[in-house]
N, C-alpha and C positions, 0 to 999 in steps of 0.2 A: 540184536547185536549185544552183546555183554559184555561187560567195559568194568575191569579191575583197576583198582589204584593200588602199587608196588611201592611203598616207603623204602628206599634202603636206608639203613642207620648204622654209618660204621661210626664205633667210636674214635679208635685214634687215628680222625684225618689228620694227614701230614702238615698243615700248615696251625691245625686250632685244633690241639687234639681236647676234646671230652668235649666239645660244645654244643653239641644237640643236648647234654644234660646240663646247661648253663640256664640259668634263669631267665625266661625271656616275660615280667610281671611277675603276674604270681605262677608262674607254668615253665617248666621246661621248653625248649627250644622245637623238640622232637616232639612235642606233646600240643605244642600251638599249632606245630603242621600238620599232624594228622585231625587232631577237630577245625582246623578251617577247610579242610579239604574234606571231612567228612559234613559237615554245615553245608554244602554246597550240592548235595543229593544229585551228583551227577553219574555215580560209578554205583553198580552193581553190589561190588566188593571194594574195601578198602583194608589192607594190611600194613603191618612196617616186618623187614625182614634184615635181623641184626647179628652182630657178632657179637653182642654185649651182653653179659647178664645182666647189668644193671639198667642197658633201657629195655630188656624183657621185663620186667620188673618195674619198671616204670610205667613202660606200657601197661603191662599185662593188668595191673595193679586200677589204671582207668580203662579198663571194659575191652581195650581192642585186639584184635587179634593180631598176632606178634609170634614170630617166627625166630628161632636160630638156624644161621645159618651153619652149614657141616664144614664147610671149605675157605680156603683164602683167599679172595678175588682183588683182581687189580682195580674194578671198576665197581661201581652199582649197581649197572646193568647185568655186569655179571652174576653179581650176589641175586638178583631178583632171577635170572636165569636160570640158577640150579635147583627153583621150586617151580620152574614154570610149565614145565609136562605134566605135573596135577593140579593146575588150575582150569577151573570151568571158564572158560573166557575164552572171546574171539580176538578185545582189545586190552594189552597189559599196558597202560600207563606209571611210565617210571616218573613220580613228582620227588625232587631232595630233600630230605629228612631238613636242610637251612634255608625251605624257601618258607617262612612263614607268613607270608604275606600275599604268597602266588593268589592270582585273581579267578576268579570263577569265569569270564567272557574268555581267558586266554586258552583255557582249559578245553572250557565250551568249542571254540574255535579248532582246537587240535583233533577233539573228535568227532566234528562234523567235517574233515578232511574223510574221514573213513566213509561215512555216511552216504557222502557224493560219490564215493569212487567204488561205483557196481560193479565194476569188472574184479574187482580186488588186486589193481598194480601197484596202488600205494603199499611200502611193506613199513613203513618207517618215517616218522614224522615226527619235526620239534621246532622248537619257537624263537621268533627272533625280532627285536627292539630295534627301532631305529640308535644312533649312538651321536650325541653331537658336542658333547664333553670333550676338548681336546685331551684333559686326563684320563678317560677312561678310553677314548682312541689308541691311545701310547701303553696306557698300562696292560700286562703280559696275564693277570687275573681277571678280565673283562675280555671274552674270548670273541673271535670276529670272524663272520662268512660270507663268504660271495655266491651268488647264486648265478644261475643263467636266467632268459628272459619268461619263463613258466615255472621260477622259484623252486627250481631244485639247487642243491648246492654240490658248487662247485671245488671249494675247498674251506677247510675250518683252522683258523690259524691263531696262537699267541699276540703276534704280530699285529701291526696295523695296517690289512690288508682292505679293500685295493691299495699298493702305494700307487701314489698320483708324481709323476716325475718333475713336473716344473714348480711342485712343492705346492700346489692352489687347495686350500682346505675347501670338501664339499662335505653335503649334510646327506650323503649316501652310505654309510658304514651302517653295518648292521652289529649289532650285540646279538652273540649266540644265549640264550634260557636254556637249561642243562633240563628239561624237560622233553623227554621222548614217549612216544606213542607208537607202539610192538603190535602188530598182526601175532597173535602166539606165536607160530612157525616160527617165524624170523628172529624173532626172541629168541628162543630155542637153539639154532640155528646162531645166535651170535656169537654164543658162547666157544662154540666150535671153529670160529674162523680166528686161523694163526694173528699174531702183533705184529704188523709189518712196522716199516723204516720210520714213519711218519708219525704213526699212532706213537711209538717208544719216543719219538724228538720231541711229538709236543703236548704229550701224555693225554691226548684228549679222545677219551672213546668213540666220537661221532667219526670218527676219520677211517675206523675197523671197517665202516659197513663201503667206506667210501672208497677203499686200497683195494676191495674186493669187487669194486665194480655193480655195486648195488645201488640201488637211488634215496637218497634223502630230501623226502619233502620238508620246506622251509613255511612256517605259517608265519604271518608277521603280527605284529599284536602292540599295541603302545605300553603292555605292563612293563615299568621298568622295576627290573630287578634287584633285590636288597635280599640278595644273597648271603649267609655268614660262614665268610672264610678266614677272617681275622679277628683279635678281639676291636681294634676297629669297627666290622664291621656292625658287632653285636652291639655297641654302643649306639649306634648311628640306628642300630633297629628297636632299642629300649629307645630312645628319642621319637621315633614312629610309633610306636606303643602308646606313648604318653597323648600324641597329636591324636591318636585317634578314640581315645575318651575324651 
């Protein structure tokens, strides 16, 4: 089985625009994630695949291979989708250009979902933290899923879903990791299924596969995520930075 790693690197994300080229040490943001994800020798192939000249250029500039993309995509997944019919791969692993920190067992863990599942029904799998922060419960950038009793999911919401109606706080919410794991086809195949009602409400592209009636496997994992969507949160990851020399 041959298992690519898909960086997307858009630069002006809407909440932090240029922050994959933000200094995360002595290293760009976008350039810690691709060598710790490349450090971790679990993918075949590792790419980043951008709209930027300047993190082609960044990249291109430390050894790795770096892609522009042609198109305007609404998602990541998209942008890794529109090179995804020539890729040599069974498994496309989309990891975010702001997760610098993501863990190697969580990874590990996503692609031995494939592994196990001989019949090939799994088409789509991604990651998900326990949550027990009442702030990051409540807050709309810390995204949450419910699954059913064999961890598919049920829905992916802003929101602090399940609500619990007599108000009793439990230590059952889950944190959605914006990490997915693509059978080629279905990749392929994403890009081509319209934006329904839900996906446009609450902008979150795991919900495309879900409005169409296709299944999202939910792997659980305790990596808790230090995502950077704000300069917030880049601060709070230069502070991890420091803890871990």
């Amino acid at each position: 089985m041959r298992c690519i790693a898909a960086i997307p690197a858009r630069y002006q994300a809407s909440r932090f625009p240029g922050k994959l080229m933000e200094r995360l040490g002595e290293k760009t943001v976008i350039r810690t994630t691709y060598e710790r994800v490349s450090a971790m020798e679990l993918f075949d192939e590792i790419m980043v695949i951008t709209d930027s000249e300047a993190i082609f250029h960044e990249m291109n500039s430390h050894g790795a291979r770096v892609l522009i993309s042609q198109k305007q995509h609404h998602t990541g997944t998209d942008r890794i989708s529109e090179i995804a019919e020539d890729l040599e791969a069974d498994i496309i692993v989309n990891v975010q250009g702001d997760e610098p920190f993501i863990e190697r067992r969580a990874l590990e863990k996503l692609l031995k979902v494939f592994k196990k599942d001989i019949k090939g029904d799994i088409q789509l799998s991604t990651l998900a933290h326990p949550l027990k922060d009442p702030f990051d419960i409540q807050n709309p950038h810390r995204v949450k899923v419910v699954t059913d009793k064999n961890d598919f999911a049920l829905y992916f919401s802003r929101s602090s879903i399940p609500y619990y109606r007599e108000g009793e706080e439990r230590a059952d919410y889950l944190g959605h990791i914006g990490v997915y794991a693509f059978r080629k086809q279905a990749l392929i195949d994403f890009t081509s299924l319209p934006i329904l009602a839900n996906e446009r409400a609450e902008r979150l592209e795991c919900l495309r596969f879900l409005e169409h009636g296709r299944k999202v496997k939910i792997v659980r994992t305790t990596y808790k995520v230090i995502g950077i969507d704000t300069l917030e949160d880049l601060q709070r990851a230069r502070k991890k930075l420091l803890f871990y020399k």
